[in-house]
NUDO-545071 format. One line per 5 residues: number of its first residue (from 0); for each residue x, y, z of N, C-alpha, C. Coordinates in steps of 0.02 Angstrom, whole numbers, plus 32768, in hexadecimal, padded with zeros to 4 digits. Atoms other than C-alpha are relative to their C-alpha. Last residue first. Layout:
residues N
NUM> X,Y,Z,X,Y,Z,X,Y,Z; ...
***
This chain:
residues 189
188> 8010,804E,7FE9,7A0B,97D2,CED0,7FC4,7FF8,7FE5; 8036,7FEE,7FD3,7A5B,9877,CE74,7FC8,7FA7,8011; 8039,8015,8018,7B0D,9853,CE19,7FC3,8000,802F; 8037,800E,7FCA,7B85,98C7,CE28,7FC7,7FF3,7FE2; 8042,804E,801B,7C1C,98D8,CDB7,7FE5,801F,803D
183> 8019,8018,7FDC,7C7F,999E,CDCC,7FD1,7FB9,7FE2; 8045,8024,800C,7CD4,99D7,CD51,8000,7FCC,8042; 8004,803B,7FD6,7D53,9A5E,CD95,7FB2,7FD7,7FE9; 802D,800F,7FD9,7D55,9B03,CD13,8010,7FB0,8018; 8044,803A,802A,7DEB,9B1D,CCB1,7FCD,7FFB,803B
178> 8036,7FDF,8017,7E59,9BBA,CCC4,7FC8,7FBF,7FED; 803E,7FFD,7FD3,7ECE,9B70,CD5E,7FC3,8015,7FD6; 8012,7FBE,7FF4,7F7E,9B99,CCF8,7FAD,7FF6,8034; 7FD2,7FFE,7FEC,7FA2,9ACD,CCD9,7FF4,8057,801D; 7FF8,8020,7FA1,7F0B,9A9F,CCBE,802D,8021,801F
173> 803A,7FF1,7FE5,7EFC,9B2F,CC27,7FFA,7FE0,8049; 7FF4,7FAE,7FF2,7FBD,9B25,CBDC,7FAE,800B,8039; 8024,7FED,7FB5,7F94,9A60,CBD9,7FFF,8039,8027; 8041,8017,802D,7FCA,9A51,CB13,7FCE,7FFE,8040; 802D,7FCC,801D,8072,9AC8,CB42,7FA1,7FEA,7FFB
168> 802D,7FBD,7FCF,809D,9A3F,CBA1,7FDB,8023,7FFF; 806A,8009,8001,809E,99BA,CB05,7FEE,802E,8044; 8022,7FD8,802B,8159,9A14,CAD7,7FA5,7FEF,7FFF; 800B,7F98,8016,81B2,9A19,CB70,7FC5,7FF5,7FB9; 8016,7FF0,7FB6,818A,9951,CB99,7FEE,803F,7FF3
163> 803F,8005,8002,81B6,991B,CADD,7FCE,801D,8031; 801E,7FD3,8031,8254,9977,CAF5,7FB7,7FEC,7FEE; 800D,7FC2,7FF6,826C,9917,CB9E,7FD6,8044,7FB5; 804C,8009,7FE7,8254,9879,CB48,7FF7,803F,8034; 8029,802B,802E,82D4,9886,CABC,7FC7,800C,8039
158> 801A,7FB0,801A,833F,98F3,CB43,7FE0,7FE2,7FC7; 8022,7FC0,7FC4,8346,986A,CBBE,7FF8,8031,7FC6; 8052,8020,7FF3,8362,97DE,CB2A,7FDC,8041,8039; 8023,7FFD,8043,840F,9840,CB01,7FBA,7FE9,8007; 7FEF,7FA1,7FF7,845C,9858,CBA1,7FBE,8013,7FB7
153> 802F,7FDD,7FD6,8427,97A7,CBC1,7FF0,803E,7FFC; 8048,800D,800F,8484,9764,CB28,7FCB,802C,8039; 8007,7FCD,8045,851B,97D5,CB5F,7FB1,7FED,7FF0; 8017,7FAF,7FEC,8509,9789,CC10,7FF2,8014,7FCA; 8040,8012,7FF1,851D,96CC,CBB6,7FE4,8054,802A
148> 8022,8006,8054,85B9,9712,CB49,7FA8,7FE1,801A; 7FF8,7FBB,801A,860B,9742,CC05,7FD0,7FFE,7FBF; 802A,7FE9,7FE5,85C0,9680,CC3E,8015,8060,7FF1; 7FF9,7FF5,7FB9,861E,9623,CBC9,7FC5,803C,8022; 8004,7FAF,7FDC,8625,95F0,CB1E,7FDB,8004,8028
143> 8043,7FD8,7FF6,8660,9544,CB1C,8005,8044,8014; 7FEC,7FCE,7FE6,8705,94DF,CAD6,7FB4,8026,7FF8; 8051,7FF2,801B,872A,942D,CAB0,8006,8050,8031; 8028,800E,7FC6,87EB,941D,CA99,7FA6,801C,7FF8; 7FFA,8046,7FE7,8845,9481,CA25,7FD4,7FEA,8035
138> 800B,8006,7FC3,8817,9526,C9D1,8004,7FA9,8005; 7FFF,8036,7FF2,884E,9574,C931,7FEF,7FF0,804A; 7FD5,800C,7FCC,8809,9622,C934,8009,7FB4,7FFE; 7FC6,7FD8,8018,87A9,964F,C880,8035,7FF4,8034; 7FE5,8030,8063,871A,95D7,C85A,803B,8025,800B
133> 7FE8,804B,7FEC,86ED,95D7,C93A,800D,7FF1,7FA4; 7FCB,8011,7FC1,871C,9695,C93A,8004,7FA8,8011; 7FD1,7FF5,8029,86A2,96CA,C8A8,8045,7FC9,8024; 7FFA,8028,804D,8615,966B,C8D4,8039,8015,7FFC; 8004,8060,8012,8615,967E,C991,800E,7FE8,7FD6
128> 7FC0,8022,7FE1,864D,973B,C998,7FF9,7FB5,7FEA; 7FC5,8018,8037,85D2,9779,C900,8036,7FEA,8025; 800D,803C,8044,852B,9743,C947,8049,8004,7FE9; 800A,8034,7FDE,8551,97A3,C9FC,7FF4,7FC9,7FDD; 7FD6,8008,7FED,857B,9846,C9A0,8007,7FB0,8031
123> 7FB8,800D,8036,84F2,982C,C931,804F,7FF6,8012; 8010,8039,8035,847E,9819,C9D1,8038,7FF8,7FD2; 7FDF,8035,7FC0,84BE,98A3,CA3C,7FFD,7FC0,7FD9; 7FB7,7FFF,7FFB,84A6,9919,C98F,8013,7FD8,803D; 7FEA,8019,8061,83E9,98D5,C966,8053,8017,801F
118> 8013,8035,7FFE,83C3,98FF,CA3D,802F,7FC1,7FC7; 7FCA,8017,7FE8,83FD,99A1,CA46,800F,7FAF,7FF7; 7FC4,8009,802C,8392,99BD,C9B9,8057,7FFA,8020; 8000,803E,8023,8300,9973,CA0C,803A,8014,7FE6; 7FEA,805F,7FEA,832A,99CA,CAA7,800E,7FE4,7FBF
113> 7FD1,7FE9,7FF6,830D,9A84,CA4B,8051,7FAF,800A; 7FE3,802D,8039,826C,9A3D,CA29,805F,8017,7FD4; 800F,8045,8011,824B,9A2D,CAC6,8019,8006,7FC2; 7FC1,8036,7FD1,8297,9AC8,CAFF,8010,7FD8,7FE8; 7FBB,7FFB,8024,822D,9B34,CA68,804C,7FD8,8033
108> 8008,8026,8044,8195,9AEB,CABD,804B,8003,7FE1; 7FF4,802F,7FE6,81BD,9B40,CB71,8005,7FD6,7FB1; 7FCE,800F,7FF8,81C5,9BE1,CB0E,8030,7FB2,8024; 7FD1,8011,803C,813D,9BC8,CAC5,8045,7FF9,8008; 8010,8043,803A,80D3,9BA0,CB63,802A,7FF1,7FB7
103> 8016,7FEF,804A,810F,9C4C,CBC2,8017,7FA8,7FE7; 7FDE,801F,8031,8110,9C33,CC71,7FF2,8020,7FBE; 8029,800C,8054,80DE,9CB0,CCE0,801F,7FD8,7FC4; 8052,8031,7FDF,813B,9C9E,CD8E,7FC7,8015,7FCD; 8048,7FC5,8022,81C7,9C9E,CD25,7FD5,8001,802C
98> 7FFD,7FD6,7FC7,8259,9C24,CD7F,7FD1,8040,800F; 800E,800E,7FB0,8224,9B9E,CD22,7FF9,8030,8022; 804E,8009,801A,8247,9BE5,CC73,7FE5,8004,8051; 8016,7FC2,8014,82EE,9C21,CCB2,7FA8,7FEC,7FFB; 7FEC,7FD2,7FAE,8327,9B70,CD00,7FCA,805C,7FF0
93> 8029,8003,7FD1,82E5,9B2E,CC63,7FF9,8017,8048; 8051,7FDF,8014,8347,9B94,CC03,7FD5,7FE8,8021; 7FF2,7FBE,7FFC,83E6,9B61,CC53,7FC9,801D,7FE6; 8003,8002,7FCB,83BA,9AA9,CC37,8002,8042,802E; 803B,8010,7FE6,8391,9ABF,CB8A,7FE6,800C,804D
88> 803B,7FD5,800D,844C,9B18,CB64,7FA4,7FE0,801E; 7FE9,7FC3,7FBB,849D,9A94,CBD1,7FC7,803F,7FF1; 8031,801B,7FE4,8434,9A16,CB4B,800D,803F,8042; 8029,800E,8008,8486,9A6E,CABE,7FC3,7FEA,804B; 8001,7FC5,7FE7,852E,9A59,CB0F,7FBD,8034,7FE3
83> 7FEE,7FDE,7FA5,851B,99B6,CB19,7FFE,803E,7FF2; 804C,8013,7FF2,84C1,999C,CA59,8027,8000,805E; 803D,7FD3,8013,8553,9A06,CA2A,7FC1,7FDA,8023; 8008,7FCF,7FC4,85DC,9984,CA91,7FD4,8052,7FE3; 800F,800A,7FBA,85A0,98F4,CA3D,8005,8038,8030
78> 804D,8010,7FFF,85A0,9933,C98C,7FDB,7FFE,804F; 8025,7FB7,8017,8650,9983,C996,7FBB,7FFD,8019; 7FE9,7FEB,7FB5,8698,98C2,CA0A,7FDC,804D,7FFB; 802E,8003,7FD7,864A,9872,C97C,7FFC,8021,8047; 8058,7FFE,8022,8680,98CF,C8ED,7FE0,7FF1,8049
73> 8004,7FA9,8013,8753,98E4,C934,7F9C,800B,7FF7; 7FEB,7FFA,7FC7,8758,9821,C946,7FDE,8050,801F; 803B,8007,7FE5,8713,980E,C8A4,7FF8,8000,8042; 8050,7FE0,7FF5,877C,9860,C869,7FDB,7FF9,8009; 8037,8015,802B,8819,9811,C8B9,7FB6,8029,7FE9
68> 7FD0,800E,8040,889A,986D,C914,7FE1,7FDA,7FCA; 7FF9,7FA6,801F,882C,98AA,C999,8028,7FF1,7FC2; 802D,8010,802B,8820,97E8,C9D9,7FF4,8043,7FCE; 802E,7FCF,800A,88C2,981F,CA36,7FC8,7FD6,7FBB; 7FE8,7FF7,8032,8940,9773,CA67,7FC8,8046,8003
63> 8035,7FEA,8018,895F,9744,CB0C,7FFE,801F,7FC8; 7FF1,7FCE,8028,89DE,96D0,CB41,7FBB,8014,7FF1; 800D,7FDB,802D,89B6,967F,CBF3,802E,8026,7FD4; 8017,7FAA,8013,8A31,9623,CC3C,7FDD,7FFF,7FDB; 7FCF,7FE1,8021,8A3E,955D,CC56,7FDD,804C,8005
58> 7FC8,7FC4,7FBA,8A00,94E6,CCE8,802A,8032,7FCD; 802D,7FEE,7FB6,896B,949D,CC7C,8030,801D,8031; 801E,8042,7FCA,89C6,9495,CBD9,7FDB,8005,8027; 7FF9,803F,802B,89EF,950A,CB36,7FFD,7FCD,802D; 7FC0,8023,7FE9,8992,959F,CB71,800C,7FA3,8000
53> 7FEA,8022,7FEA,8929,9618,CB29,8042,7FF5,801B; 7FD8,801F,7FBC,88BD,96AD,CB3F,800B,7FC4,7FEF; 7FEF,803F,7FE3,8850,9706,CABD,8049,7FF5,8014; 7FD8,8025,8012,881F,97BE,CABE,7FFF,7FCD,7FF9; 7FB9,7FE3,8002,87A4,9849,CAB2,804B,7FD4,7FFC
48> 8020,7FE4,8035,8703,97E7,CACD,8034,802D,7FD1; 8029,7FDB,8005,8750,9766,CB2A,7FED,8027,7FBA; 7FF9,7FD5,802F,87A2,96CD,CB1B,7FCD,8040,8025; 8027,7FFE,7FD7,87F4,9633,CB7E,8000,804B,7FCA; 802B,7FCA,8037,883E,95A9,CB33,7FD4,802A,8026
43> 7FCB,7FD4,801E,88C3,952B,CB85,7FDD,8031,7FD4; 802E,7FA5,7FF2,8847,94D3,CC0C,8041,8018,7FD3; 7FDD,7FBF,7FD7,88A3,942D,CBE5,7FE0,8036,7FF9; 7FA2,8001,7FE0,8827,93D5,CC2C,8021,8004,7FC1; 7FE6,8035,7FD6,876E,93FF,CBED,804B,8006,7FFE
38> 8041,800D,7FE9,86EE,94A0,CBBA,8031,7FB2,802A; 7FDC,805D,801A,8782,94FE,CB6F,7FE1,7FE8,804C; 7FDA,801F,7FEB,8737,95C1,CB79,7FF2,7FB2,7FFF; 7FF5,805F,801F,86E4,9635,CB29,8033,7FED,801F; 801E,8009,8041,869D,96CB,CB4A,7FF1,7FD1,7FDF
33> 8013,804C,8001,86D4,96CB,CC05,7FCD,7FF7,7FC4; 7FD4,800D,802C,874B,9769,CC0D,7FF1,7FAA,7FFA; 7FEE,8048,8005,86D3,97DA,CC48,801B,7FD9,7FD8; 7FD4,7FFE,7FE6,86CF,9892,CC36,8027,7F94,8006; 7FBB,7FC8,802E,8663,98A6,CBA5,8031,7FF7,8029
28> 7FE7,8029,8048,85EA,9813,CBE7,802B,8035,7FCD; 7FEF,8044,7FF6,85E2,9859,CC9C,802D,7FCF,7FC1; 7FBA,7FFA,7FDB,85CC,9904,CC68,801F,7FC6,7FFE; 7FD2,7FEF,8044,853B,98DC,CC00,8045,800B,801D; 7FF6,802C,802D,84E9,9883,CC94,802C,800A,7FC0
23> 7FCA,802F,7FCB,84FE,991C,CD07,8011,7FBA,7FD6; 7FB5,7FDA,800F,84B4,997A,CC6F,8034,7FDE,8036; 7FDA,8029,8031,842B,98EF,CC83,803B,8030,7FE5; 7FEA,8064,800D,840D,98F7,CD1B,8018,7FFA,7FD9; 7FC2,7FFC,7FEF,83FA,99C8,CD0E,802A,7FB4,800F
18> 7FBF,7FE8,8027,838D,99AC,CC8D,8028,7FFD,802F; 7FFF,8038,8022,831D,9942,CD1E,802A,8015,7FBE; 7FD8,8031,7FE4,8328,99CB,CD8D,8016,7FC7,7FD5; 7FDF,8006,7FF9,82DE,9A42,CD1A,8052,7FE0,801B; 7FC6,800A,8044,825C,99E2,CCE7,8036,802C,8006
13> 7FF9,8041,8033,822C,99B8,CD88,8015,8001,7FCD; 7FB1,8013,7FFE,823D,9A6E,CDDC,802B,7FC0,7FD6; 7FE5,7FDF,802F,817D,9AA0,CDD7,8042,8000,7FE9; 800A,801D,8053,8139,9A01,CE1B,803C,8032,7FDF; 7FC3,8055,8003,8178,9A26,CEE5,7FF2,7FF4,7FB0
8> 7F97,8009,7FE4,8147,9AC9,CEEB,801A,7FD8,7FE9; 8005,8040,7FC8,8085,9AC6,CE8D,8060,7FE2,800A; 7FFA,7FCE,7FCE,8088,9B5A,CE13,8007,7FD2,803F; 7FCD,7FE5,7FD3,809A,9ADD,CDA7,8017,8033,801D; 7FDA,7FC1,8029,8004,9A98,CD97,803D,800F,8012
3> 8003,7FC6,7FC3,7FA1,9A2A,CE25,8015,8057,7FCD; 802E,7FF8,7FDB,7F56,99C2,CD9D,800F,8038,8041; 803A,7FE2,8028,7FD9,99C7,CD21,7FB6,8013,8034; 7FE6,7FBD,800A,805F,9994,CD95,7FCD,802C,7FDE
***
């Protein structure tokens, strides 16, 4: 990317596309209701980020209870959905940045480090479900967090290494724009 620049079609879109992954990814793990769930027979535990789900056998009704009723319920679901809506913001700016046909370098910078703090709130919200929720929800049976709480992680590692991405750009402002001279090797026989 650096070598053609991004004035070059196909490069210049990558880091937008790649927020938009992971806002599709943040979706996923805010909507999804596979946080946690009961890893062997009887399947009677099933949680998200917003609620938990049981039931007292393998052929019985769901009851569902609101995780909103706890505070720590209430913290992680705050935390989690700022560092999402945080990243929407990023992703929406990069669209803008992009669409410049003059970038501006600081403004790409202030993305990145825009990320990292989407980043610290996806995180805390993703440190305080596990702890609080496996000392505070009784739970039977062995029981794993699931592939909705494995998006979240992702949601969270993409903008950790995206924000690093936006912010060492700026440091190739010169390849990247065409102002450097082409070194040429050649060695004479």
């Amino acid at each position: 990317m650096v070598k053609y620049g991004l004035d070059y079609t196909r490069c210049r879109w990558i880091l937008p596309l790649l927020l938009g992954i992971g806002v599709i990814f943040g979706i996923i793990a805010l909507a999804g209701n596979g946080w946690l769930e009961s890893q062997t027979l009887p399947y009677v535990l099933q949680a998200s980020l917003w609620q938990i789900c049981r039931r007292p056998d393998q052929g019985g009704e769901w009851s569902c209870d609101s995780l909103m009723g706890y505070a720590w319920g209430r913290a992680a679901a705050a935390t989690y959905l700022v560092g999402f809506l945080l990243l929407v913001i990023c992703f929406a700016l990069a669209i803008i940045a992009f669409a410049i046909d003059t970038l501006r370098f600081n403004f790409i910078r202030g993305i990145g480090g825009l990320l990292f703090v989407a980043a610290v709130f996806s995180i805390m919200g993703l440190v305080i479900y596990p702890v609080k929720f496996s000392s505070e929800i009784d739970m039977t049976g062995i029981n794993m967090f699931s592939w909705a709480y494995g998006f979240g992680w992702t949601t969270a590692i993409m903008e950790i290494c995206l924000g690093f991405f936006f912010c060492c750009l700026p440091n190739y402002e010169d390849q990247i724009l065409g102002n450097v001279k082409p070194t040429y090797f050649y060695s004479s026989p």
